[in-house]
C-alpha positions as CSV (number, residue, x, y, z in Angstrom):
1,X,-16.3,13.9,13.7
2,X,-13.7,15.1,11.2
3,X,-10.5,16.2,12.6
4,X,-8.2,18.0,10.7
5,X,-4.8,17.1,12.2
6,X,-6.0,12.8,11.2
7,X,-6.4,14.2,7.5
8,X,-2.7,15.5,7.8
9,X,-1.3,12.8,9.1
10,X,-2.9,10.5,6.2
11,X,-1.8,12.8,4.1
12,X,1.6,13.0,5.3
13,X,1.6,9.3,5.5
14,X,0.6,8.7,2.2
15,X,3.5,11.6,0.9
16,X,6.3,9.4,2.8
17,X,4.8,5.8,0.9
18,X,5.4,7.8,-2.4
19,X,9.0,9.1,-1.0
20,X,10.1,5.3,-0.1
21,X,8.4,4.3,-3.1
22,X,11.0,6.1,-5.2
23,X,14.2,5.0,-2.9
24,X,13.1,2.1,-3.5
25,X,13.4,2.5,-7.5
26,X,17.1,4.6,-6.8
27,X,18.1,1.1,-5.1
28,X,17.0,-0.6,-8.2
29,X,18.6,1.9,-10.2
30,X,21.7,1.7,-8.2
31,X,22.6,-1.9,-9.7
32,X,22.4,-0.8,-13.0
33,X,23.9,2.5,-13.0
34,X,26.8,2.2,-10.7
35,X,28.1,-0.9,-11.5
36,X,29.3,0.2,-14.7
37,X,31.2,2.8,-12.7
38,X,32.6,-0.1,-10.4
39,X,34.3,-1.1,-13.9
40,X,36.8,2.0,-13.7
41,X,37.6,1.5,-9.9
42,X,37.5,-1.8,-8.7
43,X,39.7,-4.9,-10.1
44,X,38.2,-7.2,-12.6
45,X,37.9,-9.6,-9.8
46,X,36.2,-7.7,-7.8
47,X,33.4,-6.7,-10.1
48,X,31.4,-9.7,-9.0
49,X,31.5,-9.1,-5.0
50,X,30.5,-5.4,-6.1
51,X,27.4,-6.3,-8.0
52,X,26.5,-8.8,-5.2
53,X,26.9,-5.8,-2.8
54,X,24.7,-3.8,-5.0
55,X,22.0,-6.8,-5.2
56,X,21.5,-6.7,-1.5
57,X,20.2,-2.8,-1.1
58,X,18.3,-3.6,-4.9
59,X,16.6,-6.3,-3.1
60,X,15.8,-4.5,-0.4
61,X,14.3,-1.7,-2.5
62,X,11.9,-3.9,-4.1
63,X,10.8,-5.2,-1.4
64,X,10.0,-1.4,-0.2
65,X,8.1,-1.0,-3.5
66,X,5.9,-4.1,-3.2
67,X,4.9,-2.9,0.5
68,X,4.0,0.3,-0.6
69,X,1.7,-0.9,-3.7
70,X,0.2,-4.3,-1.9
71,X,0.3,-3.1,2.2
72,X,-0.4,0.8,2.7
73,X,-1.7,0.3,5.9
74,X,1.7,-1.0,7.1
75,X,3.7,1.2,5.2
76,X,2.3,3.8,7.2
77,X,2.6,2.6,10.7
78,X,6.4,1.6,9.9
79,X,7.1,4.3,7.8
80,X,10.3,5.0,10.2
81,X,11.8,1.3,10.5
82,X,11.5,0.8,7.0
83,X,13.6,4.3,6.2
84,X,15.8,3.0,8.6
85,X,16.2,-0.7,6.8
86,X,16.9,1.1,3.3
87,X,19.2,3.8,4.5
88,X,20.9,1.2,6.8
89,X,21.6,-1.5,3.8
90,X,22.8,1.6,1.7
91,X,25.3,2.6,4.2
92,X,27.0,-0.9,5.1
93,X,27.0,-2.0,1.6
94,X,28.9,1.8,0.7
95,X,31.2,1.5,4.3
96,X,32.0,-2.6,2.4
97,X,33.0,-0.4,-1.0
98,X,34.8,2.0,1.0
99,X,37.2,-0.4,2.3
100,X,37.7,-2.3,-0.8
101,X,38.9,0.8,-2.3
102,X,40.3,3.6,0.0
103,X,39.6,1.8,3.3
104,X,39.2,3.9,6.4
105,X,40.2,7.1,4.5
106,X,37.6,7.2,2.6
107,X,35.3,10.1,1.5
108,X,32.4,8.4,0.6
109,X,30.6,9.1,4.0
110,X,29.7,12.6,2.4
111,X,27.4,11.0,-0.6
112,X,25.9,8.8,2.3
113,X,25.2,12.4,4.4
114,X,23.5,13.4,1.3
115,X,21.4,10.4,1.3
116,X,20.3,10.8,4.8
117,X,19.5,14.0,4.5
118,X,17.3,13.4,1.9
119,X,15.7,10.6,3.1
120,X,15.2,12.4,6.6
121,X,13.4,15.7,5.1
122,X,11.6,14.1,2.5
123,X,9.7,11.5,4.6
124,X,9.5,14.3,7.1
125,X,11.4,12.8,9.8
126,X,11.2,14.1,13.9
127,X,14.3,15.4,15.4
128,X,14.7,12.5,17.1
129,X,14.0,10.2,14.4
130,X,16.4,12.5,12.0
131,X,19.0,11.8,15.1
132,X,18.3,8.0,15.0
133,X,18.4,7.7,11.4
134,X,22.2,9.3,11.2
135,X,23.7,7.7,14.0
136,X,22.4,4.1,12.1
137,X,24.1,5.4,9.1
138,X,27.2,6.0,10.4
139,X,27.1,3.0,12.7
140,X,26.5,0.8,9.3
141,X,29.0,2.9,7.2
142,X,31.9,2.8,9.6
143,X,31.3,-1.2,11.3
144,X,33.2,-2.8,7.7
145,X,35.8,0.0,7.9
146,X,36.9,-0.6,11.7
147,X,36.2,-4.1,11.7
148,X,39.0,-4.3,8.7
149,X,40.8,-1.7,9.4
150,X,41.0,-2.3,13.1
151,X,41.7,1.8,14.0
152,X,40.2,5.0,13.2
153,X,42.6,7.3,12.7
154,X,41.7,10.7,13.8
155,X,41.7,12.9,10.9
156,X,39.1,10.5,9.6
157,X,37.1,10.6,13.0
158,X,37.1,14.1,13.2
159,X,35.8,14.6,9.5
160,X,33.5,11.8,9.6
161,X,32.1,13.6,12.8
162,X,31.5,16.8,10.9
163,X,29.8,15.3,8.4
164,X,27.5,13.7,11.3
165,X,26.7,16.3,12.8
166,X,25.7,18.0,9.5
167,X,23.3,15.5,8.5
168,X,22.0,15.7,11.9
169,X,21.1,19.6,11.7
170,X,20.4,19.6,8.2
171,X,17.7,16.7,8.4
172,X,16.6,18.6,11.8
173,X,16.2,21.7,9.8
174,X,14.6,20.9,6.7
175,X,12.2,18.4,8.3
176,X,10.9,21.2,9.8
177,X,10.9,23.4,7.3
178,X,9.2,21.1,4.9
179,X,5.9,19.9,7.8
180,X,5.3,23.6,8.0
181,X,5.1,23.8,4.3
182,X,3.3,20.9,4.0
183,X,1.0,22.1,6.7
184,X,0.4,25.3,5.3
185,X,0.1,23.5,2.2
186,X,-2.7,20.8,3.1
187,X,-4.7,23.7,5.3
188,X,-4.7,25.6,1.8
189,X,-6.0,22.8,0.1
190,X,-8.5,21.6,2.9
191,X,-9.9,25.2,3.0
192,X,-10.1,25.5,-1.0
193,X,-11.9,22.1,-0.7
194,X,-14.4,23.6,2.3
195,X,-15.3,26.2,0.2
196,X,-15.9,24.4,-3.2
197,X,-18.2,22.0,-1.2
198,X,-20.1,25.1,0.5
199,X,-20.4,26.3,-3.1
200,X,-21.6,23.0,-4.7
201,X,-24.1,22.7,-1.2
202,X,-25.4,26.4,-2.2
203,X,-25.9,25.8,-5.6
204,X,-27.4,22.7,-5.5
205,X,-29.7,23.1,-2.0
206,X,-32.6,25.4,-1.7
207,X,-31.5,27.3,1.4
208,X,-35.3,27.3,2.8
209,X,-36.4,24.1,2.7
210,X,-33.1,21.9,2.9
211,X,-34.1,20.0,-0.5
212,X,-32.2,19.9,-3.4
213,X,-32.9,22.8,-6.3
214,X,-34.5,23.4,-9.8
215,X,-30.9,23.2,-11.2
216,X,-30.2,20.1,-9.1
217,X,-33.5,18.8,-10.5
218,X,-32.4,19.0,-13.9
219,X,-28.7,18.1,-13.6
220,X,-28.4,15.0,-12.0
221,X,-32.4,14.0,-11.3
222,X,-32.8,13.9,-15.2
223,X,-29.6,11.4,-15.7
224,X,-31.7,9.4,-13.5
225,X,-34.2,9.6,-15.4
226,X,-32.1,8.7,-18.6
227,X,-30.8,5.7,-16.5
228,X,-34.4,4.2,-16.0
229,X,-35.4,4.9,-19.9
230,X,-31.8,3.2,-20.8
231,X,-32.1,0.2,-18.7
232,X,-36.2,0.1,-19.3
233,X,-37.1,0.5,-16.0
234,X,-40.3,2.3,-14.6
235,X,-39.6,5.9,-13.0
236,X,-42.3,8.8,-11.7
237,X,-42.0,12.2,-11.7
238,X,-44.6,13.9,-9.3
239,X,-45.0,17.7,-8.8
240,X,-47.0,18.8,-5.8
241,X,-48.6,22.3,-5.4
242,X,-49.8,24.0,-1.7
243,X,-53.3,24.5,-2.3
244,X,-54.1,28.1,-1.2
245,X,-50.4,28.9,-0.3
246,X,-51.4,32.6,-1.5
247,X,-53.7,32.8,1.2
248,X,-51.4,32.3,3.5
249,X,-49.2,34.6,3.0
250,X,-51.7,37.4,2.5
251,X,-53.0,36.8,6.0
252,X,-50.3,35.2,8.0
253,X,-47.4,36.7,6.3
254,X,-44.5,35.7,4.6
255,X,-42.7,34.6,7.7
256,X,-45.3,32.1,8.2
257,X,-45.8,31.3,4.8
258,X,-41.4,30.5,4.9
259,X,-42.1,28.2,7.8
260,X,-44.9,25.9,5.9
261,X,-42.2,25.6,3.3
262,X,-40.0,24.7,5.7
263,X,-42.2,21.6,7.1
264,X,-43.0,20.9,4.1
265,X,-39.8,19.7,3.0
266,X,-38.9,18.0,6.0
267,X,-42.1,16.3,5.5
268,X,-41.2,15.5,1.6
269,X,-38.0,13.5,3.0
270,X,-39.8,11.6,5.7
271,X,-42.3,10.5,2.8
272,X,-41.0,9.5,0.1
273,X,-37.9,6.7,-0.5
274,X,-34.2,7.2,0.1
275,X,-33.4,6.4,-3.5
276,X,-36.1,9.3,-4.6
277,X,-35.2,12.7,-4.9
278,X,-37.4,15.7,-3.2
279,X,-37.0,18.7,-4.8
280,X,-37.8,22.5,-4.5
281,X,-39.6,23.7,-7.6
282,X,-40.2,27.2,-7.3
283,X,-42.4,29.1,-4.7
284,X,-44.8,26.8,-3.3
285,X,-44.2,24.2,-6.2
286,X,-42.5,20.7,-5.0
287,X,-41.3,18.1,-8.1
288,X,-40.3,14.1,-6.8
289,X,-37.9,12.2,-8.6
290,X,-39.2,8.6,-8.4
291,X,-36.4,6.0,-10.0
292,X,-37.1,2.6,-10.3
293,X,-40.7,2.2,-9.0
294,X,-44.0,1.4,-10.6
295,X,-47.1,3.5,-11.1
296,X,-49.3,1.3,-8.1
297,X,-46.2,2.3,-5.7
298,X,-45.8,5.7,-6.4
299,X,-49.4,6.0,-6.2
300,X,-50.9,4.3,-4.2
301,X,-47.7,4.2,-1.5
302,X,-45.6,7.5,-1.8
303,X,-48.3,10.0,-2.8
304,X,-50.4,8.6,-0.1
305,X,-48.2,8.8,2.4
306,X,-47.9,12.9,1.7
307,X,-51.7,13.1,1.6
308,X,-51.6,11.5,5.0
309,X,-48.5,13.2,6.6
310,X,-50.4,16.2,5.3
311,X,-53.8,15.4,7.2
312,X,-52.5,14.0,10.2
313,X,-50.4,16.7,11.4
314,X,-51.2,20.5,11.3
315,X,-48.2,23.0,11.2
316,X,-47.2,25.3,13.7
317,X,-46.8,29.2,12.5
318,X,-44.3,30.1,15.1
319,X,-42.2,28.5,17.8
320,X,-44.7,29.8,21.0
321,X,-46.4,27.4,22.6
322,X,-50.1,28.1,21.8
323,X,-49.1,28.8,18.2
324,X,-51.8,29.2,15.8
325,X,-51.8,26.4,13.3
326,X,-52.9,25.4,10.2
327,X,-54.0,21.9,8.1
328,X,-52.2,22.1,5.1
329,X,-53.3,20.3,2.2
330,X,-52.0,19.6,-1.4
331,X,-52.5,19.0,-5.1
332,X,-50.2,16.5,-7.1
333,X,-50.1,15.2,-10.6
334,X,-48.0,11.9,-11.1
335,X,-46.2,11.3,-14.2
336,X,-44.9,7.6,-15.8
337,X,-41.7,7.1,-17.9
338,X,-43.3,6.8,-21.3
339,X,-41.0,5.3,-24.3
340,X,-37.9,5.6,-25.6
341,X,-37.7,9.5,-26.5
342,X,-39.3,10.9,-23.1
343,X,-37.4,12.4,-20.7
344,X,-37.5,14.4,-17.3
345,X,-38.8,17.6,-18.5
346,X,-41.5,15.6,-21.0
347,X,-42.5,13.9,-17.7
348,X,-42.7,17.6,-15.3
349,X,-45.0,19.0,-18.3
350,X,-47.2,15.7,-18.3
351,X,-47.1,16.1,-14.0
352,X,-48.3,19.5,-14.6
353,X,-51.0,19.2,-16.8
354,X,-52.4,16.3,-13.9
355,X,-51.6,18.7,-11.2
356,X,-54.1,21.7,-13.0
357,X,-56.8,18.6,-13.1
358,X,-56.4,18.2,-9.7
359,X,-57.0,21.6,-8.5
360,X,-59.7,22.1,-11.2
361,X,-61.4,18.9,-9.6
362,X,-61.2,20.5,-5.7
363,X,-58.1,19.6,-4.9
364,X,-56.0,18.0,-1.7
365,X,-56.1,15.0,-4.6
366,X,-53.8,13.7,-7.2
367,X,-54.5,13.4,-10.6
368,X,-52.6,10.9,-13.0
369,X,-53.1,9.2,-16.4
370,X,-56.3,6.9,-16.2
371,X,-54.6,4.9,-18.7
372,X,-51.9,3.7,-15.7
373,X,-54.6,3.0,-13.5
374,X,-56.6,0.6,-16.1
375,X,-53.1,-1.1,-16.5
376,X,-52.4,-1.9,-12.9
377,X,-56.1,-2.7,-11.9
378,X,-55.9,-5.2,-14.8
379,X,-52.5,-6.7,-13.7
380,X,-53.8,-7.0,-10.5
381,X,-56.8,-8.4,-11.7
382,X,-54.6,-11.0,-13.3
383,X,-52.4,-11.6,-10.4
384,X,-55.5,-12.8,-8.5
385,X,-56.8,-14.5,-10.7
386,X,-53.7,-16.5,-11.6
């Protein structure tokens, strides 16, 4: 059974493996770019502990990049740790810069609320995941700065405090600002993409009988068709006629006269193949797609199997228990794939030129080249005798 709040979880899940996916590139980027800046602030001799320092959260993000190509599936069930490894590394290797430059006065804890907060709302953290996440940060940005430092004076407490508390209510707020947009976002989508299926189902179904349409018939039924002639391989096209359908109607009415179509075309897809294709042909017209089978089978095996569904059970005109019912019986011409240049609607005028014989002969039979008939009775012939 489909449920709806599964779909937005995947989809949420696979929104937070692209978010990580691109920290992971701003790590990357992070060696490049902002080493060159460590040029203007650090000592010469210091430039290679900084690039080291920016290695480590590079590292890192690569590593979060190859998860999130090669192992979606865990990506998605530690979605959380692994924001929590990246921001984390960010945050002790910026609380190690800190201190080599400005030590415990530092400002840099500000660009490292930013960070959070980003990270939080855009993988669409929980409050108390937005909570965990910013207390790690500030655990990882100021362990290098007491550990050297060995005190905290207060106004840096007290600022770095404010600034913790701000990333905590601004990832709070804009995670949940950005599920309900995202919500309303994915139902908008899931509904467009309910009612594009209900359109596609109504303009490809017959609405009576359940089986696919004329258009259907033509649209994807002829490529399969075109398949068969491409890769030389034997296809049928049948079109079966209710003989007396008329009748029916005139003295049973058209209600009953809907529900013989009706068993009809539950019959037609209890007879024939899964690979075939049943369709609705107009009024009391059926036409069958047959890929990929040869004339004795779609003789001999399919049609007969309607003529004897046919026979063997009479259809009910109404639901009551001592319903009135009547045999049904059909005509049907059968049509082979013939050369190169035919096609499906060659085939349906070749099936309906058989289908007239067989009515004009008495029909409930089926009428088909004789030519087909010589061909397999001599292969078979052949086969035996071999």
């Amino acid at each position: 059974m489909y449920n709806k709040e599964e779909a937005f979880q995947r989809n949420i899940a696979t929104m937070n493996s692209r978010t990580l996916r691109i920290g992971g590139y701003l790590l990357i980027f992070n060696i490049l770019a902002f080493w060159v800046l460590d040029w203007f602030v650090f000592p010469r001799s210091l430039l290679i502990v900084t690039a080291f320092l920016r290695l480590i959260p590079a590292i890192v993000g690569a590593f979060i990049i190859y998860l999130t190509y090669k192992k979606k599936e865990f990506v998605s069930k530690h979605n959380f740790s692994l924001v929590i490894a990246m921001t984390f590394t960010t945050a002790l290797v910026t609380g190690l810069k800190c201190w080599m430059t400005e030590g415990i006065n530092s400002q840099y804890f500000i660009g490292i609320c930013m960070m959070g907060s980003y990270m939080a709302v855009t993988c669409m953290l929980d409050s108390k995941q937005a909570t965990i996440l910013a207390g790690t940060m500030y655990l990882a940005y100021l362990l290098p700065l007491v550990y050297f430092e060995q005190f905290l004076p207060l106004n840096a407490f007290i600022t770095n405090q404010a600034f913790f508390m701000g990333l905590v209510v601004s990832a709070i707020t804009g995670q949940v600002k950005r599920i309900g947009s995202e919500r309303l976002r994915f139902e908008q989508k899931l509904s467009n993409r309910n009612a594009l299926a209900r359109i596609n189902k109504l303009a490809t179904i017959d609405s009576l009988t359940g089986l696919k349409n004329r258009h259907y018939l033509i649209d994807v039924a002829g490529r399969e068709i075109d398949r068969c002639r491409r890769h030389k391989r034997d296809a049928a096209v049948l079109i079966l006629d209710l003989d007396h359908f008329k009748k029916i109607n005139d003295v049973h009415g058209h209600a009953a006269g809907d529900i013989v179509l009706k068993c009809i075309g539950k019959m037609l897809n209890k007879s024939v193949r899964s690979i075939d294709i049943p369709c609705r042909y107009g009024g009391e017209e059926f036409v069958v797609v047959m890929p990929d089978i040869s004339f004795a089978d779609a003789v001999y095996t399919v049609v007969e199997r309607i003529h004897n569904n046919l026979r063997s059970k009479p259809i009910a005109l109404s639901e009551a228990p001592n319903s009135e019912t009547l045999l049904i019986t059909a005509s049907i011409g059968v049509a082979m794939l013939q050369g190169e240049d035919d096609d499906l609607n060659s085939m349906i005028e070749r099936a309906d030129t058989y289908l007239y014989q067989a009515k004009n002969n008495g029909r409930n039979q089926t009428a088909f080249n004789p030519d087909h008939e010589k061909k397999c009775t001599t292969s078979f012939k052949k086969a035996v005798n071999s």
